[in-house]
C-alpha positions as CSV (number, residue, x, y, z in Angstrom):
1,X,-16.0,-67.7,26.1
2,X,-13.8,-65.1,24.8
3,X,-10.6,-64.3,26.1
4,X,-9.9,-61.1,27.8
5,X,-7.1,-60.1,25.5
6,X,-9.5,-60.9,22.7
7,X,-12.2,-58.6,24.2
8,X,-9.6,-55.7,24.9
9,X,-8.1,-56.1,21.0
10,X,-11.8,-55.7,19.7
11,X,-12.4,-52.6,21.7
12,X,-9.2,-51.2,20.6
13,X,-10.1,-52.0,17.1
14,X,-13.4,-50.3,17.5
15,X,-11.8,-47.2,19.5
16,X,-9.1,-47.1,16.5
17,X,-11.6,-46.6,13.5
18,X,-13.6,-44.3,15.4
19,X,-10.3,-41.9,15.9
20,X,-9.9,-42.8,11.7
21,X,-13.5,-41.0,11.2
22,X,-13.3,-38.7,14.0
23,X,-9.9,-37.6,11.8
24,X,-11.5,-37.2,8.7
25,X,-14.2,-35.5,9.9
26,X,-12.0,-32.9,11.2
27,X,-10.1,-32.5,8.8
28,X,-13.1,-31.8,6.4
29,X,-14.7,-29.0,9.6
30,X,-11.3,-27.4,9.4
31,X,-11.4,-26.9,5.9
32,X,-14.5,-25.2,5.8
33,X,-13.2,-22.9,8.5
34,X,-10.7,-22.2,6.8
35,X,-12.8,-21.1,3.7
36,X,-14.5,-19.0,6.2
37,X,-11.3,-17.5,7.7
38,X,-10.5,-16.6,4.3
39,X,-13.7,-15.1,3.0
40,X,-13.7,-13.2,6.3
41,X,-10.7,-11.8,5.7
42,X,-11.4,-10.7,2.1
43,X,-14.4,-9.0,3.0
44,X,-12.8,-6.9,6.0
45,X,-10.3,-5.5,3.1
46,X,-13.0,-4.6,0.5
47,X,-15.0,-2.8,3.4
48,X,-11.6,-1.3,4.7
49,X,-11.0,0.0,1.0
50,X,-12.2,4.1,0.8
51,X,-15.6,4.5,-1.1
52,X,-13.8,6.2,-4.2
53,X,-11.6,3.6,-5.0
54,X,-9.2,3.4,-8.2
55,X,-10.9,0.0,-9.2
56,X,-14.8,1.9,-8.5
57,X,-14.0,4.2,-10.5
58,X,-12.2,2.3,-13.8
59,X,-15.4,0.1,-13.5
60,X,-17.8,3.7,-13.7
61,X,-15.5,4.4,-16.5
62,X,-15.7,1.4,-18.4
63,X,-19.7,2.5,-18.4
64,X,-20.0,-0.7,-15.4
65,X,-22.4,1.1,-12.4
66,X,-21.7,0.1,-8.7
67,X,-23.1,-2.4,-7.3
68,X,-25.1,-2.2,-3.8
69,X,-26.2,-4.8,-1.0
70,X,-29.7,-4.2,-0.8
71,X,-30.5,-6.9,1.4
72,X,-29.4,-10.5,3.2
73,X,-31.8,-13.6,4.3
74,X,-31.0,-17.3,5.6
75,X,-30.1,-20.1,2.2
76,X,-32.8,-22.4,2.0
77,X,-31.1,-24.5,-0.2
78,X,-27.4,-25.1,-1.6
79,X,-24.6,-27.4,-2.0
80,X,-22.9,-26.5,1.5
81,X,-24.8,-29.0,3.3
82,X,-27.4,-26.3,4.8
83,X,-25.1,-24.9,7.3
84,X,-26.8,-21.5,7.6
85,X,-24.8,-19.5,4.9
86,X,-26.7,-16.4,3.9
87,X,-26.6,-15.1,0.6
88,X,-26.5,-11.6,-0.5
89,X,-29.1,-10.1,-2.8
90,X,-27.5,-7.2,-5.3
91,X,-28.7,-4.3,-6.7
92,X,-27.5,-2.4,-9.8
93,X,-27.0,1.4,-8.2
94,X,-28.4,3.8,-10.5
95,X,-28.8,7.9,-10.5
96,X,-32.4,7.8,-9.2
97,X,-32.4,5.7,-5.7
C-alpha cells in the first residue's frame, strides 16, 4: 500500500505539469490577443485618417485606384486554427460604380 506522502507527491506532480501546460497555453492565448490588440488598433487609425489623405492621393497619382471593402463573410478555412477570423473581400474602385 502506498504511503500517504507518496500519494500527496504524485498529485503534486500531476497538479505541477498541469500549471506547465496551463502556462504555455496562456501564453500562446495572449499572444494572439495581442495580435488582435494590435490589428485593432491599426485599423481604428486608417479609419480615423480623413478620406483625402496625402498617401490616397500619391497612390491616385502614381496611376494606383483606391481600393474599397465591398463585402466581409466568416473563413472557412486558414492557418489560425479556425477561430472565426473573417476576411475581407476587395474591390478595385473605379469611375463607373
Amino acid at each position: 500500500m502506498p504511503s500517504v506522502m507518496g500519494l500527496l507527491e504524485e498529485r503534486e506532480r500531476a497538479a505541477r505539469q498541469r500549471v506547465e501546460v496551463l502556462q504555455v497555453e496562456l501564453g500562446e492565448a495572449e499572444a494572439v490577443w495581442e495580435r488582435f490588440v494590435i490589428a485593432r488598433e491599426t485599423v481604428g487609425q486608417i479609419l480615423a485618417e480623413p478620406r483625402g489623405s496625402a498617401e490616397e492621393s500619391s497612390l491616385a497619382g502614381a496611376g494606383e485606384q483606391p481600393v474599397q471593402v465591398v463585402a466581409a463573410g466568416p473563413v472557412r478555412s486558414c492557418r489560425c486554427g479556425g477561430t472565426g477570423l473573417r476576411l475581407m473581400r476587395w474591390r478595385r474602385t473605379t469611375g463607373g460604380s
